[in-house]
Each structure stands twice: as structure tokens, then as C-alpha cells.
ROKE-623225 format. One record per residue (C-alpha): residue in one letter; x, y, z. Coordinates in steps of 0.05 Angstrom, whole numbers, plus 5000, padded with zeros to 4 digits. Example, Ala and Ser with C-alpha at 12.3 -4.5 7.8 and 13.67 -1.06 7.14 Angstrom:
# residues 2
A524649105156 S527349795143 
END
This chain:
# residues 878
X500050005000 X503050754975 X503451325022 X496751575058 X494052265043 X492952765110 X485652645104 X486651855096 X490351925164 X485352375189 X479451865189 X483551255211 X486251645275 X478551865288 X476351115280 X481650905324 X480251355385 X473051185381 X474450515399 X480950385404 X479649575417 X473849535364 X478949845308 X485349345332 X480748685324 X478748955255 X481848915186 X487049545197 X489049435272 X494049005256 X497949465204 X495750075238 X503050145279 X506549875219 X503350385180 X505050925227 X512650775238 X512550805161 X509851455151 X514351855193 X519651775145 X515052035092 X516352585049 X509552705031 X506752865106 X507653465137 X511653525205 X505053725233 X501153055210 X506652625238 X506353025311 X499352755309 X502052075287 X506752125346 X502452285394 X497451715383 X502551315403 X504551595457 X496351615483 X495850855463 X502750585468 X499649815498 X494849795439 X499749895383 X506549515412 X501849005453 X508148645468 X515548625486 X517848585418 X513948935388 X515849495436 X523649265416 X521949385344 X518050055344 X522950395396 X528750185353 X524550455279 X522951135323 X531051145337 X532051055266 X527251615241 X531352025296 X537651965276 X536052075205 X531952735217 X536153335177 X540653805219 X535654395211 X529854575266 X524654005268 X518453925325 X519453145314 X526053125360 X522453165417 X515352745396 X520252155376 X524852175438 X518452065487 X514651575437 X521551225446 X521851145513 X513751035518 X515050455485 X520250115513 X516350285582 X509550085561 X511549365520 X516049195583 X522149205531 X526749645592 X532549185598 X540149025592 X538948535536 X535049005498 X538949305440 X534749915431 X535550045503 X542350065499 X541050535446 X536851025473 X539051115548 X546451365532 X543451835475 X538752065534 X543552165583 X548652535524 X542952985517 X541053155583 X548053385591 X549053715531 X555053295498 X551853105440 X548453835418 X552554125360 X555053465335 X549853335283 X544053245326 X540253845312 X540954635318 X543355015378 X536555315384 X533054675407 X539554445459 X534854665523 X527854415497 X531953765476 X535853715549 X529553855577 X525853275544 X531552945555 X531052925632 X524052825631 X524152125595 X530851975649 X525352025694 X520051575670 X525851095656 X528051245738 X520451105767 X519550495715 X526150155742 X528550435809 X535750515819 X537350585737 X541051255758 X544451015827 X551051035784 X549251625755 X548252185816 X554852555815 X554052665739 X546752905757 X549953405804 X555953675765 X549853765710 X545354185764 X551454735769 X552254805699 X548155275649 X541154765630 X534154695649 X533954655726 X526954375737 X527453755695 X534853645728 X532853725798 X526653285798 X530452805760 X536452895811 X531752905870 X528252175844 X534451835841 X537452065901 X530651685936 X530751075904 X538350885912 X537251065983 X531250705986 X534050015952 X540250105984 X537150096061 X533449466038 X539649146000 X543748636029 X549948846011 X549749545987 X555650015957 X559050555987 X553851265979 X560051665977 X563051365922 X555851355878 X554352175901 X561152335878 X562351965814 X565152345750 X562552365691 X562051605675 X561951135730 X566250535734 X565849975682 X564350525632 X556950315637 X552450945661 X547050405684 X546150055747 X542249435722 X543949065791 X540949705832 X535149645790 X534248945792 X534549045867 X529249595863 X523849135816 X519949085892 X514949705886 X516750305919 X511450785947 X507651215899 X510451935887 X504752245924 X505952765983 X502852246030 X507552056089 X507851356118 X506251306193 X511850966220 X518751036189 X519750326176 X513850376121 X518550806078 X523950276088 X529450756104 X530150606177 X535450086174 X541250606135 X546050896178 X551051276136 X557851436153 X560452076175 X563052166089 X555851936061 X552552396108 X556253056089 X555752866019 X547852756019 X547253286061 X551553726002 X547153435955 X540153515984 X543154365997 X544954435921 X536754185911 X534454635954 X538855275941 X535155175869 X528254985888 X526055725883 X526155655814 X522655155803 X514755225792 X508955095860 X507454385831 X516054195820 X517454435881 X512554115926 X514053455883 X521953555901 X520753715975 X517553215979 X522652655948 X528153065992 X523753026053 X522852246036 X530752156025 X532452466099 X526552186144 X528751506154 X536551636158 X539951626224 X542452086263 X541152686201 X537153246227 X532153546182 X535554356195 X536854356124 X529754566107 X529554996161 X531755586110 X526055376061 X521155516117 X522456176119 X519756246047 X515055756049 X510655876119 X507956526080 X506356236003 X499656325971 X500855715938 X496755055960 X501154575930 X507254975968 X502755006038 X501254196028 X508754186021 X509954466083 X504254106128 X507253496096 X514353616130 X510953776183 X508053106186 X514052736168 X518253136219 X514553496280 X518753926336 X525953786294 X524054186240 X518454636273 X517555006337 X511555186367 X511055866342 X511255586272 X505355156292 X501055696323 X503356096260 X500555496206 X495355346247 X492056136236 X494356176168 X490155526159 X484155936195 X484356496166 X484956296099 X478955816109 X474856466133 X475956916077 X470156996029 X472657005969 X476756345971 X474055875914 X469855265947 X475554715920 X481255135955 X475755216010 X475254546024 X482954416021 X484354916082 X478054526122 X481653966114 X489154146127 X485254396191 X481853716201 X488353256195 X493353806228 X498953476238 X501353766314 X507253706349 X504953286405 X497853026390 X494352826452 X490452236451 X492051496422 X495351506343 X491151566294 X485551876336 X480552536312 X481853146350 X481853856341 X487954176343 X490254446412 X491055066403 X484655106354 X481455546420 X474055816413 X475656526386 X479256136322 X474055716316 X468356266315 X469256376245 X469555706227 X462655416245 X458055166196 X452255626166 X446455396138 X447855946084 X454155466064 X455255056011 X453854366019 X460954096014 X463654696068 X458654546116 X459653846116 X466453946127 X465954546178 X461554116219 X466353586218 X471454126257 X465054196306 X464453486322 X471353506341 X470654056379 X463953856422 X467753186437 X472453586478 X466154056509 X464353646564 X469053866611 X469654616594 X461854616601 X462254366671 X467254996680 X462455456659 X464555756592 X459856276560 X459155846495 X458055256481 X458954836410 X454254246431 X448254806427 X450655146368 X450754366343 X443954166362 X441054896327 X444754816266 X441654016265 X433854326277 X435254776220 X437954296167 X432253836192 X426354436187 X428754566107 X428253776102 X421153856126 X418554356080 X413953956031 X415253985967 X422654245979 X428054055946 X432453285948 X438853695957 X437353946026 X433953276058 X439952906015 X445053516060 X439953326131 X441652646139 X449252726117 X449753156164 X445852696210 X450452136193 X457152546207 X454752796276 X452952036294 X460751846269 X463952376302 X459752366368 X457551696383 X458951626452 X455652216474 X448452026492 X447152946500 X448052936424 X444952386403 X438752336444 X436353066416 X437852836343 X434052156358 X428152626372 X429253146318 X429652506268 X422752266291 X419652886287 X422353066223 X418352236196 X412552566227 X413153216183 X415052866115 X414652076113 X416652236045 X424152166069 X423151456086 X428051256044 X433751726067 X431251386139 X432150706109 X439750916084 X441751226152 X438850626188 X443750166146 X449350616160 X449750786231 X452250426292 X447150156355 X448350846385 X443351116337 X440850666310 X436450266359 X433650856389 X432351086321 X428250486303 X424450496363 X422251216360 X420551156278 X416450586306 X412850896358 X411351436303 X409450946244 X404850496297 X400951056322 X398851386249 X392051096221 X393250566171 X389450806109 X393151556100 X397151716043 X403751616063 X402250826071 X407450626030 X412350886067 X410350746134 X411449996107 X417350156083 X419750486149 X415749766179 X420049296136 X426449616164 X424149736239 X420149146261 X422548676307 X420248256366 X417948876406 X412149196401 X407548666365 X401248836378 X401449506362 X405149346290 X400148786280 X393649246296 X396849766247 X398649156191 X391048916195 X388349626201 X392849746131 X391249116093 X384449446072 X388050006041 X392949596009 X389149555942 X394549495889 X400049155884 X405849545897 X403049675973 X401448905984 X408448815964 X410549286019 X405649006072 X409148276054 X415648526069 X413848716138 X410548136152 X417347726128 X420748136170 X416347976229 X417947276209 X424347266219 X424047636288 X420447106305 X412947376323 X407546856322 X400246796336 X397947456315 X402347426254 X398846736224 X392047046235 X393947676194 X396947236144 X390646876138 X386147366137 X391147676068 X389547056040 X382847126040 X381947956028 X385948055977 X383948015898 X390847995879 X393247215864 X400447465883 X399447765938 X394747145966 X399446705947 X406046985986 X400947076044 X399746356039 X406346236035 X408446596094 X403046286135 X405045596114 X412045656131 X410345946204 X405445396215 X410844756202 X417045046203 X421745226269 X425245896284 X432545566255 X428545256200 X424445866186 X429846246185 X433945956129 X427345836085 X426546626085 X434546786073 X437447206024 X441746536006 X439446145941 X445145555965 X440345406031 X441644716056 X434344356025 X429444336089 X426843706127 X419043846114 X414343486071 X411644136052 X416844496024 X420044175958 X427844005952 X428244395894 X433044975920 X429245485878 X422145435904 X422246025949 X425246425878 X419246135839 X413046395888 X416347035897 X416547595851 X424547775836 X427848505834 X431848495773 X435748945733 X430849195682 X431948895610 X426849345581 X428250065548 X421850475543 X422551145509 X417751625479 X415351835422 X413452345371 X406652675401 X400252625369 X396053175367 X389752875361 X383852535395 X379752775460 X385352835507 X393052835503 X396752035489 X403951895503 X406451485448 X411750965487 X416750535450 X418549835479 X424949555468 X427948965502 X434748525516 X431747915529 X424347595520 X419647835564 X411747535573 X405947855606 X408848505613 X406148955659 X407549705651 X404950105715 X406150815718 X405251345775 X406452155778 X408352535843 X402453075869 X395253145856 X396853525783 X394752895746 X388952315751 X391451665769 X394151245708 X392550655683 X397450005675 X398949855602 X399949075582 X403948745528 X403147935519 X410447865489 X416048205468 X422347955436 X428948205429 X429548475349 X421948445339 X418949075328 X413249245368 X407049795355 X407150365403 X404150345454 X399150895478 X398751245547 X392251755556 X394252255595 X388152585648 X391653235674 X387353605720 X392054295703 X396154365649 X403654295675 X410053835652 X411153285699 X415552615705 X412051955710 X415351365746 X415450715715 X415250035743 X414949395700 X412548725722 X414148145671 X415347425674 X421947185641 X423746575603 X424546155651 X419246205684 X421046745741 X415747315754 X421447935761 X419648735773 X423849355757 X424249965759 X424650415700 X427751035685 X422851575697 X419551885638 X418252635617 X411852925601 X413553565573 X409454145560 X408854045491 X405253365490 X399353635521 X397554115463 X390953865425 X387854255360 X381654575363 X376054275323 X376054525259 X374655225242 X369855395197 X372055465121 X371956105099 X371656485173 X378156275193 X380456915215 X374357155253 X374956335288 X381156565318 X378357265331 X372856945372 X377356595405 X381957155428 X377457625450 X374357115494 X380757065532 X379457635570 X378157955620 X379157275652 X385157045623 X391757335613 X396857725557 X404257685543 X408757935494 X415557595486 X422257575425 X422956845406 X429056705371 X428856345301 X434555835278 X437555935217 X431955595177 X426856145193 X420156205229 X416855695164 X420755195188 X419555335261 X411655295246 X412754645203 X416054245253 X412254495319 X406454825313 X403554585243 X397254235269 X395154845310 X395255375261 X388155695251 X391256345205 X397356295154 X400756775112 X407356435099 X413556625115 X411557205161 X405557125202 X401156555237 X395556425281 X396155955326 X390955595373 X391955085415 X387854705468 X391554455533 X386153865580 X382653995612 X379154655590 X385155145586 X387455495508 X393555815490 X393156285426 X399256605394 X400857155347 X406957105310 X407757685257 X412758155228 X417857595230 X424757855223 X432157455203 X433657325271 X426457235313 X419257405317 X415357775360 X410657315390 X403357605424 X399957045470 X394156995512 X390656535553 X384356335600 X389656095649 X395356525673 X398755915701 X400555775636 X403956385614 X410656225633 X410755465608 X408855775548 X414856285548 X419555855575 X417055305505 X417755825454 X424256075482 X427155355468 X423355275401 X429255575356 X435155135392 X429754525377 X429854585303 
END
């Protein structure tokens, strides 16, 4: 095959990202890298084309050299095409250096037995010192970008095979003095210095530091590599992440004692790092500070004073990456490197910064928690144990408290500093201090639980409520004067909205016995003592299935039978079940099989008689131990010893209807502007067969009439099916989002419900024609209609935009059925009908290029803004 055009390569690098696996297993994967290696020595390709060659393979290195050597044979082609590249400027130098060493790194090709290793590390070490600039290999002009690059792949060589560079640190130093790119040299300096003290602490026999810190230019045996070091270094080191162990025998540097030489060498060598750290950007030096910090923790008898210059710079930066930097020494070395006037110092740096008002919420959050996990001189308490910081004192912390006027994310993690700090109130309470955080606690609690309560608000504050909830119960959970008051509160709050029963449900599963017996007895008390036929049913059996236990039985069982009359359909029968399973297994008796009985006989439902039966069969001939495996979650039960109950494993899976994933994609369709009332048109699509389907649907509020279930015998993966219809009944017209629930029985034989995703009604598929205006009298039709708006109604005026097609096409596509009055392109009457008795007219005239004036009015000013807000968003529609 002849050279590829741009646009050739264009396509089959757009395939390729799509899917990178779906284009390798098809007909051009496998000459895809060939194809690429080729083309970089082509004429016919610009340099720009074959940076974008390059850099695919540098994204996807694993796809296109999926193996050793295949990595062996690309690295040494990219050498090639590097060598060969003419002495003028070129942007490839760089690209082909780093897809170079990507793919030795990437097809685990890194060796001594690898020729185009031995290749490419002493051109990138010739490089990154600058010997072999000027000799052929490129212009002057590109000698730092080219050292630069240089260092950087050094790097990726040094944290793919640890202790590469042990032979190579005195060359790295003599390098750092000289005239060259200082970031790239000291982090690559810095990394090596680590990891040959790391390997050598854990090495049996290790070599003298002295002699490796002070080598010349090449080290002895004329070989610049340590392959032994490395090979002694294959055990993963810790990540390069400024996170600090918590002993010093994690970072494996406890056992190197260096002599009197090593030590003033290292300690000559970490100096020349840090004299040249200010240069460096926030992100290098925080990286190198870390590596240096690393390097000294774990040696003997080496005091940390060396940073003790840096400090001076560093306790006042505005940079976050610096200030982590810093709190991470502080970790790793306490009192030697900081007194307690740098503490206090840090410590209101860290308050006020978290105070001031026009911090962003991400930087925000990182002072909170640098406040949170302070790392102090001498912590109080066991290791490893929350506390506030001691000299965190009550005037710091005023401005510090959580608001309800916070964000989410700030107050959660304020708060989390007030937990802290009520867990040491006790005994300043009993001294009699003026304020108190427990109160401020328990106030800021009743307010996140009254915006919880408002009906009708929104998810995000009963979702912030119980978070909250949860984080005082982990922080405080030995305190009974926190937790009794936020018992109560919780209760109350069920009384207010049992809408939140599942949030209850979630905090119930997450909390310890602290809160959460009390909890359950209290939601309880409060679900036992509401009448049984209200409209929060469902949830007070969901709050039931959760709560109910041995206690209490009569009352639950006089609220169960008082319920089962209400329990008409079969979502709430389902729910009633579940409490009487889990009454089942807390072993409750005679007042049980008489309400079980008494299901069996009420109900119309064959399902829900049949599990009652069920139920009351097992707790008739079956024995607590017995009972209680029958009714596990376990399909591998041992079989049971009763001539009732069948061997067959999967009997109890049979009788009982399944939640399963939901095979089933229901979408909908185009509307229909026709017929008496408005009809969702749903489309049915599924993964596997499903018989007897059963679509129920349900819609939040009173703003629609219930809706009936829609029923499908069979439906087959690949079949088509015809839409099915859904009449709407809206008592107002108003959008609205209809949960979906399918019941279905599968192939073998398994009855299985699911929930759907919910589906939109949108404004739009409520609109229904008028009947049809006379002929002739179209114009005074819509006049009629108009003037009978008022006075009742309402008037608007509004600009709606038009897409480039123009308002014809905007009429065409939307509105079409509704028009009364045309005179293309310019002008149209529009009526439209919204259930139940409501009409929207519009007026759009004097169309200009880039909108139309639009005149509406309506019987129902309720609808005026729906109707703004839909012809706002008509022209982005078209």
C-alpha cells in the first residue's frame, strides 16, 4: 500500500480513538503501527501530521506495541527516524524521543538485553548533559527544549526501574551547576537520590553512597546504568504522592545508617536541591520537597535543619501545592524541624484562609481539611485518633462554624471541625464557659432538619439533613447529650415528611447501635400510632420492613391489619409482605398467622394471596432455625426437612416475585396531536424475552388523575413492536415526570419487577387542536377565540429567537397542526387546546432574520410562563 493522504490519516486516527479495541480486532488494527512507523519517514506528510502520528502513540502505546517485541521493534524504527531527521529545526526531536521511551516502558522492553535500550539511554543521558548538541544532532536553538525532554524521559525510565541512575548521581549533580534546564534536572536528581537510598537500606549488601554521590562523569565499568540496583529495586516503591507513611519503617529507610562521608555528601547534595528549588514552579517544588523530605526521614542520626531555610519562604506562600508541602514536613518531621510558634503560625494561616470569602469552594475545602488532619507536634490522645487541634481555641473557631447559608460540601466539612470540637466540650461546660458548640450543634441540626421538612422542597437539602445526621452520629457516638436530641429531631422530622423514608432507610443501614436502635424504636412508635389508610402508607411499610422486630407486636400487627384494607394494588401489598417477612424472621407468632390468613382471604390479587399463603405455611410447620433459612437471602440454603416444602433449591425464587435489573428500554415518542385528550406514544424495546408485561406508571402530586397500567403479551428481542399508547388525564396543564415500574415474567419462568427510568411529560405533549374552524371564517374563528380570553385570562408579549431555517420551518416542525391563520413566511395564528379546559393562542407576525415577536394569551395565567419558557427553546429545537 503507497503513502496515505492527511485526510486518509485523518479518518483512521478518528476511527481508532472511538474505539480503540473495536478498530485493533478489525481489518486495519493489525497494520495500523506498521503503517504509522512508516509514515514518519515520509516525504509526503507534513511535520504537523506526523506530531499527530506521534502522539497517538504515545496516548495508546499498549494497543499498538501490545508486546515486548513489538515494543523492541517500534522503539528501535522511532531511533531510526531520529537519527536520520536533517540538521535543521524539526518539532519531531522531541515527539520521537518520548514515543521512544513510551514504548520501551509500556511493552516491558526496559532491559540490559535490549538493544534499543542500549541505544536510547546513553543518547538520553548525552542529551541531558548537553555532549551531544552541535554534533549533528540538531540546531543550537532546540539544545534546552531537547535537554529538557531529555530529563524528563530519564525520569520515566528512573520510576519504571528504580535505581537505573544510582550510578549516575554525581554526573546528575555536576549537570545541576552548569548552564541547562533546572526543573527537569532537579526532579530527576531528586528521584534518584530516593530510590538508591531507598534500595540500598533494603539491600543486602549495598555500595558505598559516597562513592555513587561523587562519581565523574562515567561511572566505573564505563556503563552509566546500574542494572543490579535496579534489579534490586523491581519490589514497588511507594507512589510519588505527598502522602507520608506513619511509621518510618513503612518508607523502608530505617535500617541505613550512613557514615560520617555519606552523610556530608547527601547532606551537600540535598543543599544544592534546595538552594535551586526557588526556581522551580508550585507543583516541581512541592514534588521535590517532597522526594528530599522522603530521602532524609528515615536516615539516622541526620537532622532535618536543612529545610529549616526553606521555611522561611515557604510558611507565607499563597500557593496550595507549596502549603501541602509544608504540612507534609510537618508530618513527616514534627518539633525537629518546627517550633511551636511555627505551629500556632500554620495553624491561623490555615484559619484564616478558610474564613475569607472569596476563597474558591475547591481551595475552601482544602484549608477545612489541612485543619481537620493538622498534623501537631504532640497530639494528645492514642495515634491515629480525631481531634481538634490544641491550640484551635473558641475565638479561632468562631469563624469557622458551619452556616446553613454554606455550601453543601463546606458545611459538611465545617461541621466535621464541630464534632471535634463538642467531643472535647464536656468538661469546659462543667467549668462554665459562656459558649457552648454542643448548642450551636443541636441548632444548626433543627435547621437542616426544618428545610428537610418543608413539603415539596428540594432532594438536595433532605439528601445535606441526613449527611449531616450521619457525620454527627460518626463523630459523636458516645455522647448520649447529642444523640438523644437528634433521635428526637429524626422522629419528628418522619412525622413532618414520611416522604424521606427512604433517606431513613439509608441512615438506618449506616449507623452504629448508638443511633440506631433508638432510632428504630422512635420511627416505630411514630409509624404504629398513624392510622393505617393515610397517604403516606407506603412508606410507613417501608419504614415497617426496616424497623420491626420482636417488640412491640401488637401495636405493629393492629396497624398491619388496620392497613391491609388500604392495600389495594399491588405495589402496597408488596410492601405490607415485606413487613410481615420481616416479622417472620424476628420471630412473632400467633397474631402474625391470623393476619396472614386473613391476606389470604381479602385480597383480589393472586400474588399477593399466594406469598400470604406462603408465609402462613412456613410459620405453621417450620421452626425458628428452619424458618429462618427458608426466608434467607441465600439461594445455596441447605434443602429443608418438611414434607411441605419441595427439595428443589429454587422454590422460594419461583412463588416470589424477583427485583431484577430491568431488561426493558421504554422511550417516547413523537406526540400526536389528536383525539379527545393528550396520548403518550411509548416505544418498547427489550434485551431479552419478556411475557405478560406489565407496565404501571405513577406521577408525584395531585396535578394528574391516576394512570392506568398498560399490558403487552410478548416482546422479543429484534421484533418490532406497535407503540404503545398512554392517555394522559391532567387536572391542570403542567409538565411532569412519570415513574415507571414493569412487572414481567421471564423465560424461565420467574415473575421479576423493575424499575424504570422515569419518563418526561413535557409541556408540549399536552397541546390538542381545536376542532375545525369553519371554512371561509378562519380569521374571525381565531378572533372569537381571542377576544374571549379576557378579562379572565391573561396577555404576554415575548422575542422568540428563530434558527437559521426561519420561522416556516419553526411552524412546520412544531406548531403545524395548531395553526388556525397562515400567511407564509411571516405571520401565523396559532390555537391550541391544553386538558382539561385551558387554550393558549399566539400571534406571531412581522417575522424578522433573527426572531419574531410573539403575542399570546390565555384563560389560564398559570400557563403563561410554560408557554414562554416552550417558545424560548423552540429555535435551539429545530
Amino acid at each position: 500500500m503507497g503513502p496515505l493522504s492527511r485526510e486518509t490519516w485523518a479518518q483512521r486516527l478518528g476511527a481508532f480513538r472511538a474505539s480503540p479495541s473495536a478498530f485493533m480486532a478489525g481489518p486495519e488494527g493489525e497494520d495500523l503501527g506498521r503503517d504509522l512507523l512508516s509514515e514518519l519517514r515520509s516525504e509526503k506528510l507534513s511535520e504537523q501530521t506526523k506530531v499527530s502520528l506521534l502522539a497517538l502513540s504515545l496516548e495508546y502505546p499498549a494497543q499498538l506495541w501490545p508486546d515486548a517485541t513489538a515494543a523492541e521493534a517500534a522503539a528501535t524504527s522511532l531511533l531510526d527516524t531520529l537519527v536520520l531527521l536533517p540538521p535543521r529545526p524539526s518539532a519531531l526531536r522531541r515527539p520521537l524521543l518520548l514515543a521512544a521511551t513510551t514504548a520501551l516502558v509500556a511493552g516491558d522492553a526496559l532491559g540490559p538485553t535490549s538493544e534499543a535500550s542500549r541505544r536510547l539511554l546513553p543518547l538520553l543521558l548525552g542529551l541531558a548533559s548537553g555532549r551531544d548538541l552541535g554534533r549533528g544532532f540538531g540546531p543550537a536553538s532546540e539544545q534546552r527544549p531537547l535537554q529538557a525532554t531529555a530529563c524528563e524521559c530519564l525520569r520515566e525510565l528512573e520510576s519504571c526501574k528504580p535505581g537505573l541512575l544510582g550510578g549516575c548521581l554525581g554526573l546528575l549533580r555536576g549537570l545541576l551547576g552548569q548552564e541547562g534546564p533546572v526543573q527537569p534536572l532537579s526532579l530527576l536528581l531528586a528521584l534518584a537520590l530516593r530510590n538508591t537510598l531507598v534500595i540500598q537500606a533494603r539491600a543486602r549488601a549495598r555500595a558505598r553512597l559516597q562513592g555513587l554521590l561523587m562519581a565523574g562523569d562515567t561511572p566505573s565499568g564505563g556503563d552509566p546504568w546500574n542494572w543490579a540496583l535496579a534489579e534490586e529495586g523491581d519490589a514497588r516503591l511507594q507512589p510519588q504522592a505527598p502522602s507520608w507513611p506513619a511509621a518510618e519503617e513503612e518508607c523502608g529507610l530505617a535500617v541505613l545508617e550512613p557514615t560520617p562521608e555519606e552523610a556530608r555528601e547527601l547532606r551537600a547534595a540535598v543543599a544544592q536541591l534546595l538552594d535551586t528549588s526557588y526556581l522551580l514552579t508550585p507543583v516541581a517544588q512541592a514534588q521535590l520537597l517532597w522526594l528530599l523530605g522522603w530521602a532524609l526521614r528515615g536516615l539516622r542520626g541526620q537532622t532535618p535543619v536543612l529545610f529549616k531555610p526553606q521555611l522561611v519562604r515557604l510558611l507565607g506562600t499563597a500557593q496550595l501545592t507549596l502549603l501541602h508541602a509544608v504540612l507534609a514536613l510537618k508530618a513527616a518531621f514534627g518539633e525537629a524541624l518546627f517550633t511551636a510558634q511555627d505551629e500556632a503560625l500554620l495553624l491561623r494561616r490555615l484559619t484564616v484562609a478558610a474564613q475569607h470569602p472569596a476563597l474558591p469552594l475547591p481551595a475552601h475545602l482544602f484549608h477545612l481539611h489541612c485543619l481537620l488532619s493538622f498534623p501537631e507536634n504532640w497530639p494528645l490522645g492514642p495515634t491515629g485518633e480525631e481531634a481538634a487541634p490544641l491550640l484551635l481555641g473558641p475565638r479561632l473557631c468562631r469563624g469557622l462554624l458551619p452556616s446553613l447559608l454554606h455550601d453543601p460540601m463546606a458545611l459538611l466539612a465545617r461541621l466535621h471541625l464541630l464534632c471535634l470540637l463538642c467531643a472535647e466540650d464536656e468538661e469546659k461546660e462543667e467549668k462554665g464557659q459562656d459558649w457552648s458548640p454542643r448548642h450551636y450543634l443541636e441548632e444548626l441540626l433543627a435547621g437542616l432538619r426544618q428545610r428537610a421538612a418543608l413539603d415539596g422542597g428540594p432532594r438536595a437539602s433532605a439528601t445535606l439533613c441526613f449527611q449531616a445526621s450521619y457525620l454527627v452520629v460518626q463523630g459523636l457516638a458516645t455522647q448520649p447529650t447529642v444523640l438523644t436530641p437528634l433521635t428526637h429531631g429524626l422522629a419528628r422530622l418522619y412525622r413532618a415528611r414520611p416522604v424521606l423514608a427512604p433517606h431513613f432507610v439509608d441512615l438506618l443501614d449506616r449507623v452504629g447501635p448508638e443511633l440506631g436502635e433508638p432510632l428504630r424504636v422512635a420511627l416505630r412508635q411514630e409509624v404504629v400510632s398513624r392510622p393505617g389508610r393515610d397517604e403516606a402508607l407506603r412508606w410507613h411499610l417501608q419504614i415497617l420492613a426496616e424497623v420491626a422486630d420482636g417488640n412491640a407486636q401488637s401495636a405493629t400487627l393492629g396497624f398491619l391489619g388496620a392497613a391491609a384494607a388500604h392495600c389495594t394494588d399491588w405495589g402496597l401489598q408488596q410492601a405490607l409482605l415485606r413487613v410481615c417477612r420481616a416479622l417472620l424472621r424476628a420471630g412473632v407468632g400467633g397474631g402474625l398467622a391470623d393476619l396472614l390468613q386473613a391476606l389470604a382471604r381479602q385480597w383480589e390479587d393472586p400474588d399477593g394471596r399466594d406469598h400470604a399463603r406462603l408465609y402462613y405455611i412456613l410459620l405453621a410447620h417450620l421452626a425458628g432455625p428452619k424458618l429462618g433459612v427458608a426466608l434467607g437471602p441465600s439461594p445455596a440454603a441447605p434443602a429443608l426437612a418438611s414434607s411441605l416444602v419441595a427439595e428443589n433449591q429454587g422454590f422460594a425464587a419461583v412463588l416470589m416475585v424477583q427485583e431484577a435489573p430491568a431488561p426493558i428500554r421504554l422511550s417516547v415518542g413523537p406526540h400526536r396531536a389528536a383525539g379527545p385528550g393528550p396520548v403518550l406514544q411509548l416505544h418498547v424495546e427489550v434485551l431479552e424475552p419478556a411475557y405478560s408485561l406489565e407496565l404501571r406508571f405513577r406521577v408525584e402530586g395531585q396535578v394528574y388523575a391516576p394512570l392506568g397500567a398498560v399490558h403487552v403479551p410478548c416482546l422479543c428481542p429484534g421484533r418490532p413492536c406497535s407503540p404503545l399508547l398512554l392517555p394522559l388525564q391532567p387536572r391542570r396543564p403542567a409538565p411532569t415526570r412519570l415513574d415507571v415500574r414493569a412487572l414481567y415474567t421471564t423465560p424461565t419462568g420467574l415473575t421479576c419487577h423493575a424499575h424504570l427510568p422515569p419518563l418526561p411529560v413535557n409541556f408540549a405533549d399536552l397541546f390538542l387542536p381545536f376542532p375545525q374552524a369553519p371554512e371561509g371564517d378562519k380569521l374571525g374563528f381565531f378572533e372569537e377565540l381571542w377576544d374571549s380570553c379576557l378579562p379572565k385570562g391573561a396577555e404576554s408579549r415575548l422575542w422568540c429567537p428563530l434558527g437559521p431555517q426561519g420561522l416556516e420551518a419553526l411552524v412546520s416542525r412544531h406548531l403545524e397542526p395548531f395553526v388556525v391563520v397562515a400567511q407564509p413566511p411571516t405571520s401565523y395564528h396559532v390555537a391550541i387546546r391544553l386538558p382539561p379546559d385551558s387554550r393558549l393562542l399566539l400571534r406571531l407576525e412581522a417575522a424578522q432574520e433573527d426572531g419574531v415577536p410573539v403575542a399570546l394569551r390565555t384563560d389560564d395565567w398559570a400557563v403563561l410562563p410554560l408557554a414562554g419558557d416552550y417558545l424560548r427553546g423552540l429555535s435551539a429545537a429545530v
